[in-house]
C-alpha positions in Angstrom: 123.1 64.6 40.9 122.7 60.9 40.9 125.4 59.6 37.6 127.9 57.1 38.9 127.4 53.9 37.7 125.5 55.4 34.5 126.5 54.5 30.8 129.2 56.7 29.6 129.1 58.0 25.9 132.3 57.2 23.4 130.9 59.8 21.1 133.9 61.9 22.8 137.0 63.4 21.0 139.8 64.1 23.3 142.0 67.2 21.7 143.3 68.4 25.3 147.1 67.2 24.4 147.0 68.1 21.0 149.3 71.1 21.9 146.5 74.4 22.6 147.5 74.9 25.9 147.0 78.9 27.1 150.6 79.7 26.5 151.1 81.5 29.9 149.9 81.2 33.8 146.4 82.5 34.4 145.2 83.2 30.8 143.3 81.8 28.0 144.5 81.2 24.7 147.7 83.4 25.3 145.7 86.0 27.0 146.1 86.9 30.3 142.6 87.3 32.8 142.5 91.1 33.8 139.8 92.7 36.8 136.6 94.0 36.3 134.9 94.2 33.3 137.3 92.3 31.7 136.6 89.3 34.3 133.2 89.6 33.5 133.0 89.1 30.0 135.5 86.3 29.9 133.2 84.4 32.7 129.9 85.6 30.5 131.6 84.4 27.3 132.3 81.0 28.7 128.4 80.6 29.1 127.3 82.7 26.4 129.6 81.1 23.7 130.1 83.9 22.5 133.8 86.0 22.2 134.9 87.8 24.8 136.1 90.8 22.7 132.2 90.7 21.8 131.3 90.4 24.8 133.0 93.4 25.9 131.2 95.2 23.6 128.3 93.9 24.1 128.9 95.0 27.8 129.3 98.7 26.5 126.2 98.9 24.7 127.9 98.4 20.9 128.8 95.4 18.7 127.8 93.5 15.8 126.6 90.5 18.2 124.0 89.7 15.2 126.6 87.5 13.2 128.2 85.8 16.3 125.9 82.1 16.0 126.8 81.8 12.2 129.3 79.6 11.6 132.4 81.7 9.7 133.9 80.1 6.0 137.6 80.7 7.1 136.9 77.6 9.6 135.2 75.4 7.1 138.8 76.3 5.2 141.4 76.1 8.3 144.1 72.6 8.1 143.2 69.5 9.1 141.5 68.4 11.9 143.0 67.6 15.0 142.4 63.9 15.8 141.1 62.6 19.4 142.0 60.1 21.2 140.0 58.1 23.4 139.0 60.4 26.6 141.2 60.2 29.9 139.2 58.0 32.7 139.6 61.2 35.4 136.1 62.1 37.0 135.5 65.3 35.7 135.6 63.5 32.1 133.7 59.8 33.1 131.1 63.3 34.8 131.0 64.8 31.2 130.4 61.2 29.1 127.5 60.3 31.7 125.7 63.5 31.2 126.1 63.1 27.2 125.1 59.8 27.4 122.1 61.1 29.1 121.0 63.6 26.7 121.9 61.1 24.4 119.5 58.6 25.4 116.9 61.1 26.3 116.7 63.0 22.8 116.7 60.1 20.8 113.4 58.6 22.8 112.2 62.0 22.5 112.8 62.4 18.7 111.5 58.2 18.2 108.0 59.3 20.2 107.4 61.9 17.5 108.8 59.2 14.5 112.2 61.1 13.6 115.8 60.1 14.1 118.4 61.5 16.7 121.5 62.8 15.1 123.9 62.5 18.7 126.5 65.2 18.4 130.2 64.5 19.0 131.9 66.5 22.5 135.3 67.7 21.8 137.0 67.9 25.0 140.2 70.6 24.3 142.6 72.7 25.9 143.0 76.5 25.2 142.4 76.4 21.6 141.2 74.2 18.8 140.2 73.9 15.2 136.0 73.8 14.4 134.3 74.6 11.0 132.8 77.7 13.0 136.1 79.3 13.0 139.3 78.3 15.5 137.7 77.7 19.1 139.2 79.2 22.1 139.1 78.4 26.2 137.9 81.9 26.3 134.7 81.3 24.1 133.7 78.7 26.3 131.5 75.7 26.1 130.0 76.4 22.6 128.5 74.2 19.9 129.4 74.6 16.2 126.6 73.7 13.6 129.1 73.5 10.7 130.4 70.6 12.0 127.2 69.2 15.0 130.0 69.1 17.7 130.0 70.7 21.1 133.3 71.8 22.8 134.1 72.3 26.1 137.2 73.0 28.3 136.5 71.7 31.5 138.4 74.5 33.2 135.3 76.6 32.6 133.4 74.7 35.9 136.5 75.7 38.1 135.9 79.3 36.7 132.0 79.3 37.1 132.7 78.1 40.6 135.5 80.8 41.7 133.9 84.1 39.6 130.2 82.9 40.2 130.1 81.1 43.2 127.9 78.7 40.8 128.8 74.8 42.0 127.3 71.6 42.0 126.9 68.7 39.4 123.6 69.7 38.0 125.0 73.4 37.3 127.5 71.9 35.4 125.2 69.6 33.6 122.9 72.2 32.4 125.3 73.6 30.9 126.2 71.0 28.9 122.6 70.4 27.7 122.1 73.6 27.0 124.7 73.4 24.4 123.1 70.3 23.6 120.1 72.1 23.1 121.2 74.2 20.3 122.3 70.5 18.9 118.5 70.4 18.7 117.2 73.5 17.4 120.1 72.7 14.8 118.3 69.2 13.8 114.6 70.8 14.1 115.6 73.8 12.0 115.0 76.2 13.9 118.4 77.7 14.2 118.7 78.0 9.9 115.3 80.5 10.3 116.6 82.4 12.6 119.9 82.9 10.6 117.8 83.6 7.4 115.5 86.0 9.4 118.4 88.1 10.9 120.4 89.0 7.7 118.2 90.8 7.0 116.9 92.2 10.3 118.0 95.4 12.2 120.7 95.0 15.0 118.1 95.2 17.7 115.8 92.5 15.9 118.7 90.6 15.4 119.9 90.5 18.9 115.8 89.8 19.9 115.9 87.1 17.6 119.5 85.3 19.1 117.6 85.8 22.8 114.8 83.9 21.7 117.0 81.0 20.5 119.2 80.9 23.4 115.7 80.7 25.7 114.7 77.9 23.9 117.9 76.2 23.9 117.3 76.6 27.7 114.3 75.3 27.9 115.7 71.9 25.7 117.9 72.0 28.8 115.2 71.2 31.0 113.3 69.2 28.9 116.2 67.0 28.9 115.9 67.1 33.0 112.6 66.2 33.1 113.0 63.0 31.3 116.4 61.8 32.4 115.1 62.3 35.8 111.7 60.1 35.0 113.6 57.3 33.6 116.8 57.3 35.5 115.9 59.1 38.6 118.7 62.0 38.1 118.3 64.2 40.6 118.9 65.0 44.0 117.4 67.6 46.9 119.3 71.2 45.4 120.2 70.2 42.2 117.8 72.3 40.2 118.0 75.2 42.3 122.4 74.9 41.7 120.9 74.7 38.0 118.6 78.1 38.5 121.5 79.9 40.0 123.7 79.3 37.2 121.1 80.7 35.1 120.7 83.8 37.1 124.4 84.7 37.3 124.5 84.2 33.5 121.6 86.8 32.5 122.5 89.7 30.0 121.0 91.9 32.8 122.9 90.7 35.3 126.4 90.8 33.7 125.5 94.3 32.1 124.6 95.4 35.9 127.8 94.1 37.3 130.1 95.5 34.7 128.7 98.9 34.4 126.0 98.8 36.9 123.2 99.7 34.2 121.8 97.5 31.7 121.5 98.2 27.9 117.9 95.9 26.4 118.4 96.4 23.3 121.7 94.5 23.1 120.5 91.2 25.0 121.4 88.3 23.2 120.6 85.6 25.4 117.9 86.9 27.7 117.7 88.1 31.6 118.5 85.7 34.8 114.2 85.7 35.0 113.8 85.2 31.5 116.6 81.9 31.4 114.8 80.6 34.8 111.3 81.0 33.4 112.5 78.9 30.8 114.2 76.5 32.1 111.7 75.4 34.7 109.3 75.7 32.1 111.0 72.6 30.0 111.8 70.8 33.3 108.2 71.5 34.5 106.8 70.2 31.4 108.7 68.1 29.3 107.7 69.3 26.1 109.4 70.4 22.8 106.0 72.3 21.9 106.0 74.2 25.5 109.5 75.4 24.2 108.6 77.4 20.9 110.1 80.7 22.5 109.3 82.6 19.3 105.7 82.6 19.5 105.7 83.2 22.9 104.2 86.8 23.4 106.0 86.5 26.7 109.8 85.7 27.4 
């Protein structure tokens, strides 16, 4: 992925030595990274955004997983707010401004072509565990984004993980992760991710669920819309980098983590989609370019 040399975003808050570390070797947020299924969900939950206490329920079939995207009161009500700093100049960070910059720039010519405004979210950069109007973020929870407060959060020790539990590397990987949390940022400012709160309360736990992959599909589609245009105007990407991004998608499939952790898969309890389901959609936004090509929940196929 072609991004040295690109404009870097200062819409970054730095929280990484405000104190969260993990507490211990080899953990997150004071807890310690078992084997097995336990591997898997923290791994899953780093991409999911979800918990990985719900995630290893989710593994085993149970859960509530239909409140997990709302954003929880006790957050709106925690102390105050840590305050960043200006972000360190290390790679991995000038890596993380570029791509926000990117999406940046990209969604706010997208949004001006159809005559609204761009809201940019704010990246929080932190270090085992932070403070968000969704509730108190962990390492664990991976990167996530919070509508409560339109920020996304990311500890970049996630990538190292992707890379050693996943075998999932490269730039672009990395970046599509990132605009995929960007892409919930989106559905946020278009609305769709208030009707699909509204519509759950009041929907069964399987509808529920249905209705959280849907949003997560789209949000992967935003992800390649964001490609396809950063690519046209800045000439992005490089020979592999979208199939890097397609792997990372597959290894990140509800079916997929279901299959490795207890080698059958529960459908009714998918909250984000299978690895063909995320790849359909994420080529389908970099094939196309197109907000309208991404309206997952009139699609009669996923």
């Amino acid at each position: 992925m072609k991004w040295e040399g690109n404009r870097e975003s200062d819409n970054v808050e730095d929280r990484r030595d405000d104190g969260g570390g993990d507490g211990g070797s080899g953990g997150f947020g004071g807890r310690s990274i078992g084997i097995g299924t336990i591997v898997i969900a923290l791994v899953g939950s780093y991409v999911l955004g979800v918990n990985p206490l719900t995630l290893l329920n989710l593994l085993s079939g149970g859960g509530d997983i239909g409140a997990v995207l709302q954003p929880q009161q006790q957050g709106r009500e925690q102390g105050q707010e840590s305050i960043g700093r200006a972000p360190k100049s290390d790679q991995a960070t000038r890596f993380v401004r570029t791509v926000l910059a990117d999406t940046e720039d990209t969604w706010s010519a997208v949004f001006s072509a159809q005559g609204q405004t761009y809201v940019k979210p704010k990246l929080v950069l932190f270090s085992g565990s932070t403070a968000t109007a969704c509730g108190a973020g962990q390492s664990a929870s991976g990167p996530f984004y919070c509508p409560g407060d339109q920020k996304v959060y990311i500890d970049l020790s996630f990538f190292k993980l992707m890379q050693q539990r996943f075998n999932v590397s490269g730039e672009f990987a990395q970046a599509y992760v990132i605009a995929h949390e960007v892409g919930h940022h989106v559905q946020h400012l278009l609305g769709y991710s208030d009707k699909v709160d509204r519509a759950r309360r009041n929907a069964s736990q399987s509808q529920a669920n249905a209705l959280s992959v849907r949003l997560e599909l789209q949000a992967d589609c935003f992800a390649g819309v964001w490609a396809f245009h950063a690519d046209q105007a800045r000439n992005i990407l490089e020979k592999g980098d979208i199939a890097t991004a397609l792997g990372a998608a597959t290894a990140i499939g509800d079916d997929a983590l279901q299959r490795q952790s207890q080698g059958h898969v529960v459908p009714d309890s998918f909250t984000h989609g299978t690895s063909e389901q995320r790849v359909r959609w994420f080529t389908n936004g970099i094939e196309n370019g197109s907000i309208a090509q991404c309206n997952t929940f009139e699609a009669r196929r996923l």
